[in-house]
C-alpha positions in Angstrom: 0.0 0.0 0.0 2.7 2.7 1.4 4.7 1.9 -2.2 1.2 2.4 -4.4 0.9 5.6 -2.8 4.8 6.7 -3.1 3.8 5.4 -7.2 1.1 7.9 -6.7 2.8 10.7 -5.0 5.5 10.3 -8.0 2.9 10.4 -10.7 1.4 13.3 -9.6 4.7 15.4 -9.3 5.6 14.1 -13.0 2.5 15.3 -14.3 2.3 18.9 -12.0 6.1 19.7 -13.5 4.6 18.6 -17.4 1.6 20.7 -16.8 3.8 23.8 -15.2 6.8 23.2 -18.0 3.6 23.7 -20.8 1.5 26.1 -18.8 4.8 28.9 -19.7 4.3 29.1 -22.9 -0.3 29.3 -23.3 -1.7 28.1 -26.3 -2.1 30.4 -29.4 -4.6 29.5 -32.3 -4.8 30.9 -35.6 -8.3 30.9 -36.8 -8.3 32.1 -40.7 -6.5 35.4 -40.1 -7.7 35.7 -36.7 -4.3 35.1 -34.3 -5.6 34.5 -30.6 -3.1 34.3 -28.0 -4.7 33.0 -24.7 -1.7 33.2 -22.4 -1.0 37.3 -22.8 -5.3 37.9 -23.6 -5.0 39.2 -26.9 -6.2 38.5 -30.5 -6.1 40.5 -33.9 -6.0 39.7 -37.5 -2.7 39.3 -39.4 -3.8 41.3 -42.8 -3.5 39.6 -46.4 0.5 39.4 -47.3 1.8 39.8 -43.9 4.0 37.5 -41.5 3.6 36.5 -37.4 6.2 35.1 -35.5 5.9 34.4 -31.8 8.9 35.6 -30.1 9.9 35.2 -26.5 9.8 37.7 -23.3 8.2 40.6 -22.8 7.4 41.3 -27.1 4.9 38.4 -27.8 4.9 38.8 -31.7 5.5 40.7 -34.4 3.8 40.6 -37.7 5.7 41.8 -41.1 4.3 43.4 -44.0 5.5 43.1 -48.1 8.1 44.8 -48.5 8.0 48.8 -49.9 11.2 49.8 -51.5 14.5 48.5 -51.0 14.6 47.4 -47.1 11.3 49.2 -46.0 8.5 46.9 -44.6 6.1 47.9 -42.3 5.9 46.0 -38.9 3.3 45.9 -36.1 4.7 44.0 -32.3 2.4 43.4 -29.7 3.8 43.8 -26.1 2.3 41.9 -23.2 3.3 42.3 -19.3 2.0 41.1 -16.3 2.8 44.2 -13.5 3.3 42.2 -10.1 1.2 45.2 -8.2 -1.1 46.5 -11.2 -0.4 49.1 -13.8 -0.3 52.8 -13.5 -1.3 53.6 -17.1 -0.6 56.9 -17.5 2.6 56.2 -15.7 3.8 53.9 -18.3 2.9 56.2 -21.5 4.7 58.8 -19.8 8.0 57.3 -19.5 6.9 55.9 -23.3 7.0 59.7 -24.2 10.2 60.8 -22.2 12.0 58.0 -23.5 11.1 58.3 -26.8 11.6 62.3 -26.9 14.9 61.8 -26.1 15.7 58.8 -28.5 14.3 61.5 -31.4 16.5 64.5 -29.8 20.0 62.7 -29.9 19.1 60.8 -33.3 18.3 64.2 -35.4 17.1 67.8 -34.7 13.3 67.3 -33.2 10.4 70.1 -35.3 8.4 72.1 -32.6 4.4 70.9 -32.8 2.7 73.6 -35.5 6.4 73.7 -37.2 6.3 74.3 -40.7 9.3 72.1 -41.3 7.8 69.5 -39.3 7.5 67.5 -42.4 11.3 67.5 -43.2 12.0 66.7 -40.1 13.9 63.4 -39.3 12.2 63.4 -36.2 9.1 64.8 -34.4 8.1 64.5 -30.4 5.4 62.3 -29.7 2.1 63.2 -29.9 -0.8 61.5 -27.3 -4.4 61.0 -27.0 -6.6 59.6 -24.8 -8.6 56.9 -26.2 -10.3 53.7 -24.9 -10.0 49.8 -26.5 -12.9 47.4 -26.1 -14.5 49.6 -22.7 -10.8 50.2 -21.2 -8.8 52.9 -21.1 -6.1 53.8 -23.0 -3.5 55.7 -25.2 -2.5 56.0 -28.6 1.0 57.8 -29.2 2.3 58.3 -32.6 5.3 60.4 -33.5 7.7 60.5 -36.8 11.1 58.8 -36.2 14.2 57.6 -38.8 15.6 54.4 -38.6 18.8 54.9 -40.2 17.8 56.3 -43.6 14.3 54.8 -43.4 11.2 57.7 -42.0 8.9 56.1 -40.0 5.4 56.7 -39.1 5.0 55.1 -35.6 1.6 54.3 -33.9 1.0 53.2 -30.5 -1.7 52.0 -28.7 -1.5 51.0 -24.9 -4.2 49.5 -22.6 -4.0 48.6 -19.4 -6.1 45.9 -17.2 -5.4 45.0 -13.6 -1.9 43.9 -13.7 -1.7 43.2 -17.3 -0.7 46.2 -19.9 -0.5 45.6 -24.0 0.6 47.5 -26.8 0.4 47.1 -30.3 3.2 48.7 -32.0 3.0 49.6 -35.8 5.9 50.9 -37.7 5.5 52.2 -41.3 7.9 53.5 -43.5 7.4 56.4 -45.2 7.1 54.6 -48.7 5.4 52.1 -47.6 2.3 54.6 -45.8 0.1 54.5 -48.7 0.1 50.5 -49.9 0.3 49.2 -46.1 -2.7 51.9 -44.8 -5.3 49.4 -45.2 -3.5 46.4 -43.1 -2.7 49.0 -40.6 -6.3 49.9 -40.5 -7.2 46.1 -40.0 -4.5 45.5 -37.2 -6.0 48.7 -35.2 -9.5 47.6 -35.8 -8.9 44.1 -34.8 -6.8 44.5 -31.4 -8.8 43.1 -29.0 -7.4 42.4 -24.8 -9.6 40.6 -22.0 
């Protein structure tokens, strides 16, 4: 009996370290277009002609449109983090801001808001909005940045629930804006978090 229930005991630990070992990495499903990640609580649509890889960490995927030029291809990451005392939303987007207001100040000069030049400019401070995603509130923050020789059009949306905060990060490059604007439509559109 005592050896049955050491079998037991065995068993139990073998299958509570399987279940733990898979329980790191939640299912995903892809459903058509629809990509559902049930681990991080997000889903969104991966438009016509575009690519998703999982990745590990912190950036859960990031999806890859045709290319536009020479190197230029527009890409859209999703971000998921689990806050171990909740999430301070505002909080986060404004070290987002400061962070990326000084990334644009030491890469190029940075236009004024209302500058004429604004346009040529390599880079441009962020600009944010309130905004809300599915009933919860949030932020969208887009500014003009230059990888390298590559303008970028950058749009950022960031929700927060509880102890869990997303963001969908899309990157366009500036020949790409017109063919990719649909797709980026379709990625806002279909973010969804629970």
């Amino acid at each position: 009996m005592a050896r049955i229930r050491t079998e037991v005991i065995a068993a139990v630990c073998v299958l509570a370290a399987v279940v733990s070992a898979a329980g790191c990495r939640a299912p995903t499903s892809t459903d058509g277009r629809r990509y559902t990640h049930r681990g991080m609580h997000f889903a969104l649509d991966v438009p016509a002609g575009w690519t998703l890889a999982e990745l590990e960490g912190d950036m859960v995927v990031e999806l890859q449109g045709p290319l536009a030029g020479e190197r230029a291809r527009p890409t859209a990451h999703v971000y998921s983090r689990r806050e171990p005392n909740g999430v301070a939303l505002d909080a986060v987007v404004a070290r987002l801001v400061a962070l990326e207001t000084a990334e644009a100040s030491l890469g190029a000069p940075v236009a004024a808001p209302g500058d004429a030049d604004a346009e040529n400019s390599a880079a441009a401070p962020p600009r944010c909005e309130k905004t809300e995603l599915g009933g919860l509130p949030a932020w969208r923050v887009t500014r003009r940045a230059k990888a390298g020789a590559t303008l970028l059009e950058e749009d950022i949306l960031i929700v927060a629930r509880g102890r869990q905060v997303w963001a969908l990060v899309i990157a366009v490059p500036e020949s790409a804006a017109e063919s990719s604007a649909g797709a980026v439509e379709e990625l806002k559109r279909s973010f969804t978090v629970w």
